[in-house]
C-alpha positions in Angstrom: 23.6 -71.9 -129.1 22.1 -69.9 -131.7 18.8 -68.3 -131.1 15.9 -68.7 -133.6 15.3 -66.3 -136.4 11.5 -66.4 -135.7 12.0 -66.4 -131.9 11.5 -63.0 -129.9 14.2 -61.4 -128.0 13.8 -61.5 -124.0 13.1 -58.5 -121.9 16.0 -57.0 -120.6 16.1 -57.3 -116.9 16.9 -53.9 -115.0 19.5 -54.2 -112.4 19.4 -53.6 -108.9 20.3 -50.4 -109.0 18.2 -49.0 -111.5 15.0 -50.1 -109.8 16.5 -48.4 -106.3 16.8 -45.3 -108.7 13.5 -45.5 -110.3 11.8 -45.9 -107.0 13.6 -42.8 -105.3 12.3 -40.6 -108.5 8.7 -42.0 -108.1 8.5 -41.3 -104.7 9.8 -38.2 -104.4 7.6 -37.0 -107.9 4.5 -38.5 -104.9 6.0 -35.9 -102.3 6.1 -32.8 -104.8 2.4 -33.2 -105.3 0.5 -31.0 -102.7 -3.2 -31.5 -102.3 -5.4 -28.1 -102.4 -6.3 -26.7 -98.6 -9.5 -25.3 -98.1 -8.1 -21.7 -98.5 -6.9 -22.6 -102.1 -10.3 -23.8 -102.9 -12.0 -20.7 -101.2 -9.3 -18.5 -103.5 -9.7 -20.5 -106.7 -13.5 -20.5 -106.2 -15.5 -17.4 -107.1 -16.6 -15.9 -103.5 -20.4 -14.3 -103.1 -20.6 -10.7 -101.8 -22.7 -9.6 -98.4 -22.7 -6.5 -96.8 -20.9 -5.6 -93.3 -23.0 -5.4 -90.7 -21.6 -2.4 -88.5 -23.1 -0.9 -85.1 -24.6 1.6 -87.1 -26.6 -0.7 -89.6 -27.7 -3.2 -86.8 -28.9 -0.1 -85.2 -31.0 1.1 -88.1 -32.6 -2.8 -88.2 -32.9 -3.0 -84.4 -34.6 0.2 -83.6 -37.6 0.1 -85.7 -37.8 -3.5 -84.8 -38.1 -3.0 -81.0 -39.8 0.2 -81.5 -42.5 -1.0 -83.9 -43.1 -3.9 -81.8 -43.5 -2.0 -78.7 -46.0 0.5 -80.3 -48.3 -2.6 -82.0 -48.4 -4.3 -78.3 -49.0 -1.6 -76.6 -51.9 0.1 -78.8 -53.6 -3.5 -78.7 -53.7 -2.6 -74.9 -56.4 0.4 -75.1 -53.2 2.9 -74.4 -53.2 5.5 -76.2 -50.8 7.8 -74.1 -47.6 5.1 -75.2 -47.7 4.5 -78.7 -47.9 8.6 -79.3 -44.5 8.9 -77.1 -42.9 6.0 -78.7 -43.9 7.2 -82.1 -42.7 11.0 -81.4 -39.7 9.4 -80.0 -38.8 6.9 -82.7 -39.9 9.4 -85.2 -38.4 12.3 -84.5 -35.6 12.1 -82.5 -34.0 8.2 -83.2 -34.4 9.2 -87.3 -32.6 12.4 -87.0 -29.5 11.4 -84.9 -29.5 8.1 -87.4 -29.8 10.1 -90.2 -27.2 12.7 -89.7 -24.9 9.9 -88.9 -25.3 8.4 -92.0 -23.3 11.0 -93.1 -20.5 9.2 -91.6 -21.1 6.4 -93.6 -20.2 7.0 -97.3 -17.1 9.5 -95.8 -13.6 8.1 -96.3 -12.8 10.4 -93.0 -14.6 9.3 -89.9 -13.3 10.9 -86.2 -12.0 8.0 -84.5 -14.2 8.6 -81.6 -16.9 6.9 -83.7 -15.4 4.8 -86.2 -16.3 1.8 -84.5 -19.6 2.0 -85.2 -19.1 2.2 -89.4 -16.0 -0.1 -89.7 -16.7 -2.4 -87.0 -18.1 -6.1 -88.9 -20.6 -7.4 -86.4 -21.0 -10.6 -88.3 -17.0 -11.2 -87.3 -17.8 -12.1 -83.8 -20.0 -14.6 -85.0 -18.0 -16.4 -87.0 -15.5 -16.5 -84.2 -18.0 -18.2 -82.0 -18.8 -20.8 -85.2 -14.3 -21.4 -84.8 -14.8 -22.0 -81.8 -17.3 -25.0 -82.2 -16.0 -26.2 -85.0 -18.5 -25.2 -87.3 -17.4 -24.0 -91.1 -17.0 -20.5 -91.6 -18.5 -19.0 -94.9 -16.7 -17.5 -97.3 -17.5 -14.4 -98.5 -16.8 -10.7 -99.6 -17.6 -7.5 -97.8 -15.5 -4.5 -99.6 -17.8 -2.1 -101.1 -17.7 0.8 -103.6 -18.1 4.6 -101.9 -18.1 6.4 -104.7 -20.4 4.8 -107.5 -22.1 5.9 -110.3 -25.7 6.7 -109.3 -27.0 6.0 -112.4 -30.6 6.6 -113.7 -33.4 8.3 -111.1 -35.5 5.9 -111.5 -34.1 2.2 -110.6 -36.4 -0.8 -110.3 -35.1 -0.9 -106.4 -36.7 2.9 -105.8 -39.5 1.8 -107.7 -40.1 -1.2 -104.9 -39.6 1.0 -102.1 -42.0 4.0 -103.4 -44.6 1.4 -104.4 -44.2 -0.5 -100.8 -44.7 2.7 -99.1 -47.5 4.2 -100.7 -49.6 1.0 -100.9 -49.1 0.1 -97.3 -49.9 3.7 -96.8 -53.4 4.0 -98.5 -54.2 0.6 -97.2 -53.9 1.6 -93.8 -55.1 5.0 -94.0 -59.1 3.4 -95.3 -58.7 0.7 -92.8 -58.4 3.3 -90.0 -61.1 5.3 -91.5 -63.5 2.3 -92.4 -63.2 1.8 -88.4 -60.7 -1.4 -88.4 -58.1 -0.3 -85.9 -56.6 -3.5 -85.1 -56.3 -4.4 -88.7 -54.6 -1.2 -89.2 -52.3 -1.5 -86.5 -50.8 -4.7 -87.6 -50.4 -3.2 -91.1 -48.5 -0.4 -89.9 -46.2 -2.8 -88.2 -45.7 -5.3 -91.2 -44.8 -2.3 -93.2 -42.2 -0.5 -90.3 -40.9 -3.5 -89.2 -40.9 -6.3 -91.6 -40.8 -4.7 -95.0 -39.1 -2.2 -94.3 -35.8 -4.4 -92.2 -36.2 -6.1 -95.8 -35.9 -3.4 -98.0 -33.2 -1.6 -96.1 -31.0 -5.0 -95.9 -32.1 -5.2 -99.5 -30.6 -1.6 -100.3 -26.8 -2.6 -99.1 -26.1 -4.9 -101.7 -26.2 -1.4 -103.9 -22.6 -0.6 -102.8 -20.9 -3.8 -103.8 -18.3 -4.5 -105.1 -18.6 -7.5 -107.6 -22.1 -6.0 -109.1 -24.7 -7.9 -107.4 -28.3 -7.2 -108.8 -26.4 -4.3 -111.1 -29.3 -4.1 -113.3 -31.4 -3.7 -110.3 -29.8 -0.9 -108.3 -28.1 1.1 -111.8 -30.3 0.0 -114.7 -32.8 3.0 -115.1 -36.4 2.9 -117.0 -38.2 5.5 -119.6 -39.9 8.3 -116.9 -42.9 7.9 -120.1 -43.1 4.7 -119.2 -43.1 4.2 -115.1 -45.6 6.8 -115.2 -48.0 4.6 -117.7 -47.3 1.8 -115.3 -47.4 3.5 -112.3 -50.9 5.0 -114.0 -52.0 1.4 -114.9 -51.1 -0.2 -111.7 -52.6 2.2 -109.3 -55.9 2.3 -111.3 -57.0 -0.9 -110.9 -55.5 -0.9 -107.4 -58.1 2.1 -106.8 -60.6 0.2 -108.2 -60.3 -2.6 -105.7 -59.6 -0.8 -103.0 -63.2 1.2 -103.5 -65.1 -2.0 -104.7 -63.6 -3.0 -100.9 -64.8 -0.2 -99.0 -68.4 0.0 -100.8 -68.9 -3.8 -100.2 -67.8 -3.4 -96.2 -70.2 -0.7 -96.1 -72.8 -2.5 -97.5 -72.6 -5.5 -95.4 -72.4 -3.6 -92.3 -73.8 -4.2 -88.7 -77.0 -2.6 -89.0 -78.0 -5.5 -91.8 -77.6 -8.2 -88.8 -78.1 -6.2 -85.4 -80.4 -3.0 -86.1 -80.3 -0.3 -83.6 -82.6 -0.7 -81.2 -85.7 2.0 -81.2 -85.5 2.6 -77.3 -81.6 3.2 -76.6 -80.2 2.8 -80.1 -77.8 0.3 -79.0 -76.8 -2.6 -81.6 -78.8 -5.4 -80.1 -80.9 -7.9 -81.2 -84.5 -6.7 -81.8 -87.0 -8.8 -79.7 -89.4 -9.0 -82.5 -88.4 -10.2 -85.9 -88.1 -7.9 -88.7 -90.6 -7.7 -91.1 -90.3 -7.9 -95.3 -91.4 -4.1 -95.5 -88.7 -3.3 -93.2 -86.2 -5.3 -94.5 -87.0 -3.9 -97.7 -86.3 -0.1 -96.9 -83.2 -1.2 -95.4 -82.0 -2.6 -98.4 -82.7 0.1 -100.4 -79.5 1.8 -100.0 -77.6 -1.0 -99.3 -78.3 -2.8 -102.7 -76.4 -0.3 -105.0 -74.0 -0.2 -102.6 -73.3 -3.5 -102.7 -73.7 -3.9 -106.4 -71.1 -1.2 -107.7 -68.5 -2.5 -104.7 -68.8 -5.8 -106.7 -68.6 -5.2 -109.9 -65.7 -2.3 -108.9 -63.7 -5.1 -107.4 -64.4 -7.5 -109.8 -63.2 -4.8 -112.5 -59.9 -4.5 -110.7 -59.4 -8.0 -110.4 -59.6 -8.7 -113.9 -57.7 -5.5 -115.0 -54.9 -6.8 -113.1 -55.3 -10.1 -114.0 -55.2 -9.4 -117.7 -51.6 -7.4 -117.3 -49.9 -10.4 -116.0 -48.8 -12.2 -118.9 -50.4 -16.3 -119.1 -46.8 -17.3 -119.7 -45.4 -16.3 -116.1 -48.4 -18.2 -114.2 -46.8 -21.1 -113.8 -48.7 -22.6 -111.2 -48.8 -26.2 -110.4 -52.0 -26.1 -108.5 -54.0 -24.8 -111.0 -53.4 -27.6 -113.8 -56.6 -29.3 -113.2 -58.4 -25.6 -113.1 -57.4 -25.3 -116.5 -58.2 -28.5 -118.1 -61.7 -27.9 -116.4 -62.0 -24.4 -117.8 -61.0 -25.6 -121.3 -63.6 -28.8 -121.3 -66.9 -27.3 -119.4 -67.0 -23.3 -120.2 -70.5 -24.4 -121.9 -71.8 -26.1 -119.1 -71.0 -23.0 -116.7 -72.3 -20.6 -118.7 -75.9 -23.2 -118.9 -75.5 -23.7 -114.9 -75.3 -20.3 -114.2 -78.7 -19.6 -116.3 -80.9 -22.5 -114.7 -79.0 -20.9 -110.8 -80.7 -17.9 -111.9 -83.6 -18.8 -113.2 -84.4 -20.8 -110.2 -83.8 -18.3 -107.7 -86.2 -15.8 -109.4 -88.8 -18.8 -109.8 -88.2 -19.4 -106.0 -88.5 -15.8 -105.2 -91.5 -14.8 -107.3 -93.7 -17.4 -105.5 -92.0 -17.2 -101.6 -92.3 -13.1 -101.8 -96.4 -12.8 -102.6 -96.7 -15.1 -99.4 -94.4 -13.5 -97.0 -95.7 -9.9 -98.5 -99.6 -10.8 -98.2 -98.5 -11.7 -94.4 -96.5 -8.7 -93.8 -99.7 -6.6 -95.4 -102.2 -8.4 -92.8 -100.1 -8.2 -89.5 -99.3 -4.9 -89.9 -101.5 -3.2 -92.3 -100.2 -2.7 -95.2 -101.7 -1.7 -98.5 -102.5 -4.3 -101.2 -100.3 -1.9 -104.0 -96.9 -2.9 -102.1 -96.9 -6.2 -103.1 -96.3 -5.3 -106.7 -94.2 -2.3 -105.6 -91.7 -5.4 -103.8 -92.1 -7.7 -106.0 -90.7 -5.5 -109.0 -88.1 -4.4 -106.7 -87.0 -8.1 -106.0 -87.4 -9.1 -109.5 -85.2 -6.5 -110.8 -82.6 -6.9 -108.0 -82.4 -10.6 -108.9 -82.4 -10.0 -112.8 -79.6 -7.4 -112.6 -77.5 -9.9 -110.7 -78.6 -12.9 -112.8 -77.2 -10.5 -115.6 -73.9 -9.5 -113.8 -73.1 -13.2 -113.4 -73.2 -13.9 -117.0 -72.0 -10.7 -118.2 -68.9 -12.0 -115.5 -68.6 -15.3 -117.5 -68.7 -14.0 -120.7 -65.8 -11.9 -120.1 -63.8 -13.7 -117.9 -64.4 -17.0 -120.6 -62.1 -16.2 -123.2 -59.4 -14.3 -120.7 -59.9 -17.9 -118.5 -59.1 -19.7 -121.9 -55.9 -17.7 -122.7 -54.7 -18.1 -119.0 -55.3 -21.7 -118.9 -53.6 -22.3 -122.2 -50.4 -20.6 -120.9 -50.3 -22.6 -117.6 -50.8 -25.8 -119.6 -47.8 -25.1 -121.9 -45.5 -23.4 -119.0 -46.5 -26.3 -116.9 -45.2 -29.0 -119.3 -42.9 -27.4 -120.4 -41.3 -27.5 -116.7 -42.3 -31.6 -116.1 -40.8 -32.3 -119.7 -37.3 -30.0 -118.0 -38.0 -32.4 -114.8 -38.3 -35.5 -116.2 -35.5 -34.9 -118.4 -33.2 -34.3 -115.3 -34.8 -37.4 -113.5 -33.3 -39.6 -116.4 -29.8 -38.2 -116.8 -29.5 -38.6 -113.0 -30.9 -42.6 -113.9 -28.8 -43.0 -116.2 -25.6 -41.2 -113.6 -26.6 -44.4 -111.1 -26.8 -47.2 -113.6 -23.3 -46.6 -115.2 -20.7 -49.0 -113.8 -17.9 -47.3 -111.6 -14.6 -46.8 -113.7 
């Protein structure tokens, strides 16, 4: 029979033995195909760098740790014989034998005797115990670089340690002599045990290998430059550090708890105080008070005003902002009725308590207008520092606010931007 002209050929059929051949090629193209083992992946994949932890460094960690610890307990304790020995021993002896043997460290030859205790990873023994429970071991490089380029003197790193040290110092050295011992120990033992653990795990990522924090450890600054900054810095940290100590000394015990006339203890006085001597007590204590404000206040907003708007990007103070921006009038008004109802309140309360002051104890009629000038100008001078405080702080408040607003959307406009494309990840249909 004679097949159509417009009809299409059939498919040819294959024979048996040309699927049994097909099939064997198939299945053994399946078997060539190996799929990637975790060590591929962990080769393939860019590992992170950490640094060994050898006897020697744990020791450096664990020493001040202990010893730190030790001292701050005990000195709570009213001894004063134990934290002098611990100190003279951690101080002197522990820091030389650790820091000779840091020698040791950076030295390509190391006697075997003590070789352990710089080649030895301590972290390897925990990671064995994690193989043992089944628990993933991290990946991760530990080869570091000996001999490095030490780059410029002055590294944002040795910046942060000098900086760490010598504020922790000063604030330590006025809380011991402003009397606060307790406060002062603790400080001492947040900067020897805390900080400084941080900082010197901080300073082994210097040696890597694969550059970590390279600009931090190697990148150097202008000497011109730190030392206007360093300048800057510490003058407004002076500042508030002295608008600190004249305020504490101001508001000190005698205000509350005057020493008693017959054994000059800090008691209670069995009869209350009277406006007169009030008033002579807070004769010296009123400047102080005043230029420990308005020092700490300066500080505040020198330092303030060198942090740029843009980099506080603080969620919490969104609705400060918007406040700022819509009542700074109504502030600056409030502020002016605050003060003009204290002095009102004052100018009629102090003739009363004065006039009975002057008849229980005999006091001349001329006081009164000696006090009540004294008042009125105390109360004026601090109506006046209050809006001279607005008025400067109103357009920096402004500027600050602004840059919040914009860094703050700015970051929800990023996040809801995300929370879409991941949406739109869920609603598309599975291939």
């Amino acid at each position: 029979m004679t097949p159509d002209v417009g009809q299409a050929p059939e498919p040819a059929v294959p024979e048996p033995i040309e699927l049994e051949t097909l099939n064997h090629n198939q299945a053994e193209d399946r078997a060539s195909i190996v799929p990637p083992t975790a060590t591929d992946l962990t080769i393939t994949s860019p590992a992170s760098w950490h640094p060994r932890i050898t006897p020697y460094r744990l020791s450096n960690i664990l020493i001040p740790v202990c010893v730190g610890t030790s001292k701050a307990v005990v000195s709570q304790r009213s001894n004063s014989t134990a934290p002098v020995t611990l100190e003279l021993v951690s101080g002197v002896v522990v820091f030389l034998v650790l820091f000779h043997a840091g020698y040791y460290e950076s030295s390509q030859q190391i006697p075997h005797f003590i070789a352990w205790a710089f080649q030895t990873d301590c972290m390897e023994y925990l990671w064995r115990l994690f193989d043992f429970f089944s628990l993933p071991r991290p990946r991760y490089k530990s080869d570091e670089i000996h001999e490095f380029d030490i780059g410029s003197v002055v590294t944002s790193y040795r910046l942060l340690v000098s900086a760490t040290v010598i504020s922790f110092g000063l604030t330590k050295a006025s809380l011991t002599y402003a009397g606060f011992s307790i406060v002062s120990t603790w400080v001492e033992w947040l900067l020897g045990v805390v900080i400084t653990s941080a900082l010197y795990i901080l300073g082994l990522y210097e040696s890597s290998s694969t550059g970590v924090l390279s600009n931090f450890f190697t990148v150097g600054h202008d000497r011109i430059y730190v030392l206007r900054y360093t300048g800057k810095k510490v003058s407004y940290s002076v500042l508030m550090g002295l608008g600190v100590l004249f305020t504490l000394s101001a508001l000190r015990k005698d205000l509350i708890y005057p020493p008693n006339e017959h054994n000059g203890s800090q008691e209670p006085l069995k009869r209350p105080r009277t406006v007169y001597q009030f008033s002579l007590d807070m004769i010296p204590i009123v400047p102080q008070l005043i230029i420990g404000v308005a020092l700490l206040l300066l500080g505040l907003l020198w330092g303030l005003s060198d942090i740029p708007g843009s980099q506080l990007a603080l969620p919490v103070f969104r609705h400060v902002s918007w406040f700022i921006l819509s009542k700074s009038h109504t502030i600056g008004h409030f502020l002016n009725i605050v003060a003009c109802a204290v002095c009102l309140g004052i100018c009629v309360v102090l003739p009363l308590a004065l006039m009975n002051d002057m008849n229980s104890y005999g006091r001349e009629p001329s006081d009164i207008f000696l006090y009540l000038i004294m008042w009125s100008g105390f109360i004026g001078i601090w109506a006046f520092i209050l809006r001279f405080m607005w008025w400067s702080m109103k357009e920096f408040s402004k500027d600050v606010a602004t840059g919040m607003r914009y860094v703050l959307f700015k970051w929800l406009a990023a996040l809801n931007y995300a929370f879409w494309e991941l949406g739109d990840a869920f609603r598309t249909s599975p291939v």
